[in-house]
N, C-alpha and C positions, 0 to 999 in steps of 0.2 A: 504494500500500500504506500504511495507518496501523496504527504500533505505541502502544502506552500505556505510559508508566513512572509505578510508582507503588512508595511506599517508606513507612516509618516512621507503620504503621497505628496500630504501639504498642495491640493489645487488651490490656484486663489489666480488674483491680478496685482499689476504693483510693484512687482519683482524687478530688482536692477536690469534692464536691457534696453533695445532698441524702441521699444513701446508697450506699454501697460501689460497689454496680451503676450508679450514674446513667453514670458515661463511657462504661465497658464499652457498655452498651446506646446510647448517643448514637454510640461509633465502630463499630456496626454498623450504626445507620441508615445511618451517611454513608457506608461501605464497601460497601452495598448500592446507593446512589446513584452511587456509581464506578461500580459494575458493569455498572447499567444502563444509564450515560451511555459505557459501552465497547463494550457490545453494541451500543447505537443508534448511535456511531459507524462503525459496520462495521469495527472494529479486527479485525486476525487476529493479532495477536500482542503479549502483553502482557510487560514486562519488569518484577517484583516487586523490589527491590532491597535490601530487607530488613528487620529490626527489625517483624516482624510484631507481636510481643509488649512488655511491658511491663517484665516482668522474668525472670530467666534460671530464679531455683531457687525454686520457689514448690509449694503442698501437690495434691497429686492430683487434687481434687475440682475447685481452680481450672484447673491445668492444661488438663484435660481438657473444659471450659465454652472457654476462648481457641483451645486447639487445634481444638475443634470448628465455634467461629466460624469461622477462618480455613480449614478446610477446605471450609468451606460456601461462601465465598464463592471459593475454587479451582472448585469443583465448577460452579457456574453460569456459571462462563467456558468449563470445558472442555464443559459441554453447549450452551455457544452455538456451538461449535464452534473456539475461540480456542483459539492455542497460549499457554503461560504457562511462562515462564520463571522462576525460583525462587532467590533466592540466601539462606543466612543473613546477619543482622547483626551487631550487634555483641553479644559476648558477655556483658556482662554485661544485656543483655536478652534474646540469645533463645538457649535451650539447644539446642547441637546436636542434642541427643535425639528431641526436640520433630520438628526438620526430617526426622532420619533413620526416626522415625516415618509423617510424612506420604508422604515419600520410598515407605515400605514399602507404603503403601495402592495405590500407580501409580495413583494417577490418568487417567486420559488423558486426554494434551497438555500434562499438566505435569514439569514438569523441574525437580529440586530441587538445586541443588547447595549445599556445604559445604565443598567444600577448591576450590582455582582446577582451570577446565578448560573446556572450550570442545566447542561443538555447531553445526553446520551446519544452516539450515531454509531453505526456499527461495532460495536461493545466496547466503543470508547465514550469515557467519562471528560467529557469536555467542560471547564469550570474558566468562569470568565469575570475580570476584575477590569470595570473601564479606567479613565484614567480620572486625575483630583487634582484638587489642588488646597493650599493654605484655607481659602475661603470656607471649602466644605466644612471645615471642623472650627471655623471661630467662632462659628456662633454657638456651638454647644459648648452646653453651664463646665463640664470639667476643662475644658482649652480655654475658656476667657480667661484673663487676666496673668495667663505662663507666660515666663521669660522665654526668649526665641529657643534657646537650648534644649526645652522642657517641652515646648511645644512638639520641635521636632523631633522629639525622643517618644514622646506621648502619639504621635501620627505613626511613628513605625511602629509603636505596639500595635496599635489598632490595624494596621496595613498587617501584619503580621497572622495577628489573631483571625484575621476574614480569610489570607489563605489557609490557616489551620483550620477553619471552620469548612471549605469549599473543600480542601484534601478529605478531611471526616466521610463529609456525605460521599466522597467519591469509593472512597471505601469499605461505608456501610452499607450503601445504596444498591442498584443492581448490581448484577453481576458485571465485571468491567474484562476488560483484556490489558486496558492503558488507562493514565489519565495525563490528560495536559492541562496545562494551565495557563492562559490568553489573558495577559495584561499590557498597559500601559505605564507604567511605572520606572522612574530611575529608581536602580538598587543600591549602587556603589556609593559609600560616604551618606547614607538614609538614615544612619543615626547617631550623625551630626547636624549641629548649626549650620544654617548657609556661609556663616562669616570665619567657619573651620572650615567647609568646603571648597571656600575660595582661600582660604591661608596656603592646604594642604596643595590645591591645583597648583599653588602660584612654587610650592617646597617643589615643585612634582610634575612640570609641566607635561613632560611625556608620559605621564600615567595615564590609564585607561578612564574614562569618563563611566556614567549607566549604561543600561541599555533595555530595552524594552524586551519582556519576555514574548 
């Protein structure tokens, strides 16, 4: 069996070049060239893991050009026959809206998710964590008022916890053959401060950065 993961297509307008559209249109060649290169692999199932988009709150017209790219390139996976798994990114590039839109079209074969949750497909235990940010947790009563250190410490418990909680079910749950686990998340340096993560990049430039699972 081969699956594809693929992640932070980032469509948008705006991008340094010759004119607004030059990126837009360059990452839908290349995103077209994924496609074909997943269909010719006989892939059956694809893991998308998010940051489809460029940016979160942007005007209608644009919206609607990015959303349409990236459905288009949904659309030619689910008609190869490929199942496609769907997570959002991070928020301040891709608006939930956006996903709970494509979400509404059903697709078929694709599976969008937005908040953590998990799906069975041929006796894999597929468990999905979209992506966050700072915002999500300041408003809850235990994060107000932590120093940055604490905050950060206190977000990878919780980031932690949710994939012990998604591994549990995949274990308890049916009967599995595999399980994966489709996130958006930097891991590397996740439980430190931002103001140690840049201390440490700046000790360490050639060190490795996160990366998205």
């Amino acid at each position: 069996m081969k699956f594809a993961h693929v992640a932070d297509a980032h469509w948008g307008f705006g991008y340094p070049g010759p004119n607004p559209a030059s990126r837009f249109e360059d990452i839908t060649r290349t995103m077209d060239w994924v496609a074909d290169r997943i269909i010719a692999e006989g892939c059956e199932l694809v893991l998308f893991a998010g940051d489809a988009f460029k940016d979160a709150r942007v005007y209608i017209d644009r919206a609607t050009a990015e959303i349409r790219a990236f459905v288009s390139w949904l659309r030619r996976l689910s008609d190869a026959g490929i199942e496609v798994v769907v997570i959002s990114g991070t928020p301040s590039h891709d608006a939930i809206s956006a996903y709970h839109l494509i979400r509404e079209m059903q697709i078929p074969r694709v599976r969008v998710f937005t908040e953590s949750g998990t799906m069975m497909w041929k006796g894999i235990h597929i468990s999905c964590l979209p992506g966050m940010n700072r915002s999500r947790f300041a408003t809850m009563d235990e994060f107000v008022g932590l120093p940055p250190h604490e905050f950060h410490q206190k977000m990878t418990e919780w980031i932690y916890q949710e994939c012990v909680d998604l591994r549990a079910s995949a274990m308890y749950g049916e009967d599995t053959d595999a399980a994966i686990l489709v996130s958006h998340l930097t891991f590397d340096l996740a439980d430190t401060g931002f103001e140690d993560a840049v201390a440490a990049k700046r000790a360490n430039p050639d060190g490795r950065g996160g990366a998205n699972v």
